[in-house]
N, C-alpha and C positions, 0 to 999 in steps of 0.2 A: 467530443461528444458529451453530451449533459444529460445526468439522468435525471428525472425526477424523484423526490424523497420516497425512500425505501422505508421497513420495518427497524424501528430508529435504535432498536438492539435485538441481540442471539438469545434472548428471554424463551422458557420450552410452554408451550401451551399445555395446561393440566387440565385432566378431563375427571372431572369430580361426581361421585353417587352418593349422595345422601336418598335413605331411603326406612321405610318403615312397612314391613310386614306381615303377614300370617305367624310369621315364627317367631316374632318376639312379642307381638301385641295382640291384646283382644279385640273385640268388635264394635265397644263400645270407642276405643281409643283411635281407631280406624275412622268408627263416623266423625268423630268429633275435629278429626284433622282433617279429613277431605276437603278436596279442592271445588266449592259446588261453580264457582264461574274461573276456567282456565284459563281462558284466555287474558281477563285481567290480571289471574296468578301470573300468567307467563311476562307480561309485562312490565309485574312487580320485580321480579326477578332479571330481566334482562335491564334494567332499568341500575340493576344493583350497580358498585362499584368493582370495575375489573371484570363482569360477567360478558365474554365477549360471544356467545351463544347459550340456551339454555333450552329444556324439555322437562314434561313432565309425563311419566308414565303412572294413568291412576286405573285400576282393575278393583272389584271389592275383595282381592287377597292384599294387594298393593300400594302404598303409594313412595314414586320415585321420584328424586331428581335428580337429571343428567345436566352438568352445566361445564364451560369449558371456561378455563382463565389462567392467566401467566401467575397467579398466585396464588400458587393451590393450597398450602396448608392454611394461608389467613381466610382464602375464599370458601372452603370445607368449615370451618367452625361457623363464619358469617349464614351458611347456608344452613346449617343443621341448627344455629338457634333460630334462625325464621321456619321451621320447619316445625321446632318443639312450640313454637309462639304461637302459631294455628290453634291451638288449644290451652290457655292460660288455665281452668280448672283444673287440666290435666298435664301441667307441662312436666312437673318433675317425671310423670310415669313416660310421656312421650319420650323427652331427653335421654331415658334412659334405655327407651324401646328403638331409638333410630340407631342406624348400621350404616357405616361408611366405605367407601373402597374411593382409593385415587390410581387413577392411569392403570396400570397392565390390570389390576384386579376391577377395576371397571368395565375394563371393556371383558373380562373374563365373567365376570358376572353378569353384563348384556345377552353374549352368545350363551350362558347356563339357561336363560329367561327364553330365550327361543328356541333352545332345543327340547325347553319343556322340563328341564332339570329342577327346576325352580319353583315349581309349579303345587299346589297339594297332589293332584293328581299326576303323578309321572306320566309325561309326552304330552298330554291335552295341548289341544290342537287350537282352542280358542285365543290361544295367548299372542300368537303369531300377529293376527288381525289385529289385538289389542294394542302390539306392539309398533306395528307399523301406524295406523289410525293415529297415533300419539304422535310419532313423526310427523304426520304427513299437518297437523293440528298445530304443530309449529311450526310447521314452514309458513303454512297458510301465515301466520300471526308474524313471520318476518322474524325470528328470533334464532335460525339455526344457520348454518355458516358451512364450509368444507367436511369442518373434525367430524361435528355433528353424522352430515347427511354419509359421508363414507362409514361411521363405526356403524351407523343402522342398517345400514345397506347391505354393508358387510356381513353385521348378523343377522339377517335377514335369513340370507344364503346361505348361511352357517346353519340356522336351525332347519331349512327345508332338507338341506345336502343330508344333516344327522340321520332327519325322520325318515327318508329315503334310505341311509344305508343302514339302517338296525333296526329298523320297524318298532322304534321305542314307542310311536302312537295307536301303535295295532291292539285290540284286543280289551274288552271291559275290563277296567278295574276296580269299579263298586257295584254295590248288590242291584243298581238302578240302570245303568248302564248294562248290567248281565242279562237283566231280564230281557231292555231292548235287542241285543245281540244274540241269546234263547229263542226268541220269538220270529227274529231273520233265519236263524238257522233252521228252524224247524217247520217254517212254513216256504224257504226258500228265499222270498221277495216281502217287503209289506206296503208295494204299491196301491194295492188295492183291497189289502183286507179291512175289515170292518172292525175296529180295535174301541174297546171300553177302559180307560182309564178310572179306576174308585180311590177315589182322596187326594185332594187337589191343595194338601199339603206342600213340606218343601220335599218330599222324595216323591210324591205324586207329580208333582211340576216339572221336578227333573226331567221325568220319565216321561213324560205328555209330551217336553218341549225335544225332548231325542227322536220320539215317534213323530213326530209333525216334520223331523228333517226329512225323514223315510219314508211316510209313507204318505198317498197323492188323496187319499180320501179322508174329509174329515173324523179328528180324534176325536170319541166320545168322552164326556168326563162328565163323574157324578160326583157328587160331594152331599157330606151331610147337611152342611148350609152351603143349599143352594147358591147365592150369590156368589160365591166364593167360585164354585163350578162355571156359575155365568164369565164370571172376573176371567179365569182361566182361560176357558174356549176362548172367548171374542179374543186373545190373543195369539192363540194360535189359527185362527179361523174353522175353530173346530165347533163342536154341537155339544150344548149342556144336557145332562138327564136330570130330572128330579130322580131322588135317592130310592124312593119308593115306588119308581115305575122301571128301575137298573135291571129288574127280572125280566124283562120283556124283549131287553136287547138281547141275552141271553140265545132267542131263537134263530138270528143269525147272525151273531160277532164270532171273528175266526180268534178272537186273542180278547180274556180279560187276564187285566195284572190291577192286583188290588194293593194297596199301596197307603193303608187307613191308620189313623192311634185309636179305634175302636178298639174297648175293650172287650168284645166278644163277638162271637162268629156270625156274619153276615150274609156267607153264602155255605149254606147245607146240603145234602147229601140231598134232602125230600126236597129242598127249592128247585136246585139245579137239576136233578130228574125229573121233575115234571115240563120241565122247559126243555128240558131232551124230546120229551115225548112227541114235541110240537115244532120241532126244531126244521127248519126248510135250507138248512147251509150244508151240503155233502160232505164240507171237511170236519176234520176232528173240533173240537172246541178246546183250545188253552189255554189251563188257565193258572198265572204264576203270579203266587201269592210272598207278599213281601212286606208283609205288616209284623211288625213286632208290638202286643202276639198276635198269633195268626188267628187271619178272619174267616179262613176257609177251612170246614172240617177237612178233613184228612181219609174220612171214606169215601168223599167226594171223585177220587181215582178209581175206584171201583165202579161207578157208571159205565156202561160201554161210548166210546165216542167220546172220552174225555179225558184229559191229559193234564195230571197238574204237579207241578212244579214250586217246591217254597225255596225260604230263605238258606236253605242249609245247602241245596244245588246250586243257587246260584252264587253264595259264598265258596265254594269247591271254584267254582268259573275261574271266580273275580279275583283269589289268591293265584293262582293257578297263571292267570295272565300276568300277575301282579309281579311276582317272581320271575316269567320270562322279559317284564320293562327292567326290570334291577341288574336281567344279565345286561342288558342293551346299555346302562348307566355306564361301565367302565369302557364301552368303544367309543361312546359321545365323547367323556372328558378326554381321551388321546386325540379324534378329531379335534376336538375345544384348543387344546394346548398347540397344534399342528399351527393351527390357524394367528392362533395370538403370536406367534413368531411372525408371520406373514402380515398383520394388522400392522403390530409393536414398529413395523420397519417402515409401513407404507404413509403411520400418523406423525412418524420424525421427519422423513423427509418434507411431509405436507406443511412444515415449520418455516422451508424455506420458499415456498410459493409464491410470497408477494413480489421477493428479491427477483425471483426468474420472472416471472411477468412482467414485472415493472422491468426488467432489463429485453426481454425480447419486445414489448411495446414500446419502447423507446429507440431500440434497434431497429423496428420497422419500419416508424417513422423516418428517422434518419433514410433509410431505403430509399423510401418512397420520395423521398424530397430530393435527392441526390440525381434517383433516377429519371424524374422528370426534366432535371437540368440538364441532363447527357441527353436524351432525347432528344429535348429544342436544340443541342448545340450539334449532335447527326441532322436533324434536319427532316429530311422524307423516310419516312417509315412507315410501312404497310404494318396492317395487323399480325401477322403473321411474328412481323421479323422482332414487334413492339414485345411479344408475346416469349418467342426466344430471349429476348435480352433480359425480361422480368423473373422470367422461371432462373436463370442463369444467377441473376442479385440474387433472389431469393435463396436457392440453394448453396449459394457459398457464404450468405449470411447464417444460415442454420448450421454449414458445416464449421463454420468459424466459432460458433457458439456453444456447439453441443458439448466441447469439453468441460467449458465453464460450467454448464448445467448438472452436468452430470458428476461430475466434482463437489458442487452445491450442496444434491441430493445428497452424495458419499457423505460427505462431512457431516450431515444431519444425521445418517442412518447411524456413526460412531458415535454422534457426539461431542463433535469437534466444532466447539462454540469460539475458538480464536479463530479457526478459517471462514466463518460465518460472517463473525466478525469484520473482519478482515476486508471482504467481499462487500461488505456494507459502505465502510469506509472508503472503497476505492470506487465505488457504483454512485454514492448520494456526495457528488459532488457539488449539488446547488445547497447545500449544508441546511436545507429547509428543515419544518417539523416531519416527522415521519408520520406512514398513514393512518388514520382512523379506522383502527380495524373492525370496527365496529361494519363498517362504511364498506369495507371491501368482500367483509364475509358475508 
């Protein structure tokens, strides 16, 4: 039997992270490295020497790269100065702002990234999509391979499983986010309340774009310049106010959260009571103010029918849940670690993949040719009897082989680069080049 040329040495595939983020860089340093067209970045990179798969994960906390190659320490430097080179005004500061992890601390830093560990906000939920979206951006572009598509996959599963069993995503943890979750809780639902958004800022926007997940009727948003208000709505398909008509809504919005950098009070005690007086909505009116400093007076609760709420309640909230995500932190990293034993075993064995492929596709072949010649030489053979004899090769071929296979795997999971070895040599007997793995991943 002849095989054809196998992976042409027991070389371990290294799975490298170069990456630059929120915790060592500012914003400016971030823009200036961004990747604005990925797909020719991923090209770049897959293009490189020894990169036999590549990714890039870019979030505005973020930017990563995931790359896999038999030469990890020479392939990790090559990669982190094309990384600090995105930016030559700023490379010394970049060079010194990227962070590295190779193999088990890579993939441990993957699943941190989607159980939300990693994140400014502990648990945030957006990261998942970001996460996957990247993947799925490489595959499209042809650039990801086995190691790749199982570590993501993997953490994938790993951050859903987390947020499932510690509820690390439960629960606001900024003042913008409290108010949305204030304003659920207290009216129940916010399918269909009639909600005022004032300042259309970046804590105003936040806050506009959390309610628009929630609630089914257009967000109102007023802004001191106007356009800014228009800019807002038209994306979330909500409804601008001019600033100076914001009184009006007043007579029937179940929820204003004022959300302003005015420097003085906007909404008064004498405003908002006489828009009581006129008022045609049965429910309470809420209204939760979150301007630093506050735009709403403070005898504003003394109104009957009116309920308000600042920044100091909804700081009580947002600590409060803050410290129930930090207990949740030390069950994540024990799942985390659980899992990396289980990854760590299933990315060594996948080292020896080409060798069992190329040995049971060449074994099957053989089958197949063997058993068409016994066939013609039996002679008359109904379907039935064609069908007994194939399943019969078949399974004593698989039974014949499973040792070797699974021997294969062992050896990868130890580490046992002479029996691999070994295997190569006694398998790539047409002594050709071995494959382009490029070609097979």
């Amino acid at each position: 039997m002849v095989y054809p040329a196998m992976h042409s040495s027991s070389k371990t595939d290294h799975v490298i992270n170069i990456r630059i983020t929120h915790k060592t860089a500012r914003v400016p340093l971030m823009e200036a490295v961004v990747f604005k067209d990925k797909p020719q970045a991923l090209a770049e990179l897959y293009n490189m020497e020894n990169i036999t798969e590549c990714l890039i994960l870019q979030t505005c906390n973020r930017i990563e790269l995931y790359l896999v190659s038999e030469e990890g320490e020479e392939t990790l430097k090559t990669a982190k100065q094309y990384l600090a080179n995105r930016s030559p005004l700023h490379y010394e500061e970049a060079f010194n702002a990227i962070e590295i992890s190779l193999n088990h601390e890579a993939y441990k830093h993957l699943m941190k990234i989607t159980a939300g560990l990693e994140s400014m906000v502990i648990g945030e939920e957006q990261i998942l999509n970001q996460v996957w979206d990247s993947y799925l951006e490489a595959e499209k572009a042809k650039v990801t391979g086995p190691i790749l598509k199982h570590l993501f996959n993997r953490s994938m599963t790993v951050g859903r499983r987390i947020r499932d069993a510690t509820g690390i995503n439960k629960g606001a943890v900024s003042v913008g986010s409290a108010a949305v979750e204030l304003a659920a809780t207290l009216l129940g639902n916010l399918e269909d309340k009639k909600i005022l958004v004032m300042g259309a800022g970046e804590i105003g926007t936040l806050v506009a774009k959390a309610l628009a997940r929630r609630c089914l009727s257009p967000i109102l948003v007023a802004n001191r310049t106007y356009s800014r208000a228009v800019t807002l709505a038209e994306g979330l398909a909500g409804q601008a106010v001019k600033f100076d008509q914001l009184q009006d809504v007043l007579v029937d919005a179940d929820v204003v959260i004022c959300a302003t950098s005015a420097p003085h009070t906007l909404l008064s005690k004498e405003l908002v009571s006489s828009r009581m007086s006129q008022r045609t909505n049965q429910n309470n009116l809420i209204i939760i103010d979150i301007s630093n400093p506050r735009n709403v007076e403070k005898n504003v609760q003394e109104i009957p029918n009116v309920k308000l709420y600042n920044i100091d309640d909804l700081q009580l909230i947002a600590e409060k849940n803050l410290a129930e995500r930090q207990k949740c932190v030390e069950t994540a990293c024990y799942m985390i670690d659980d899992e990396l034993v289980i990854l760590d075993d299933d990315l060594k064995k996948l080292s020896v993949r080409l060798i069992i492929s190329s040995l049971l596709s060449d074994a099957e072949q053989v089958r197949h040719t063997e058993l068409d010649k016994a066939l013609n030489m039996i002679g008359n053979v109904d379907d039935k009897q064609r069908k007994v004899i194939d399943d019969l090769t078949s399974v004593l071929l698989k039974q014949t082989l499973l040792p070797v296979i699974e021997n294969l795997r062992m050896a990868a999971s130890n580490g046992d680069k002479d029996l691999i070895e070994v295997a190569i040599k006694l398998f790539d007997k047409a002594g050709k080049n071995g494959f382009d793995t490029k070609d097979v991943r």
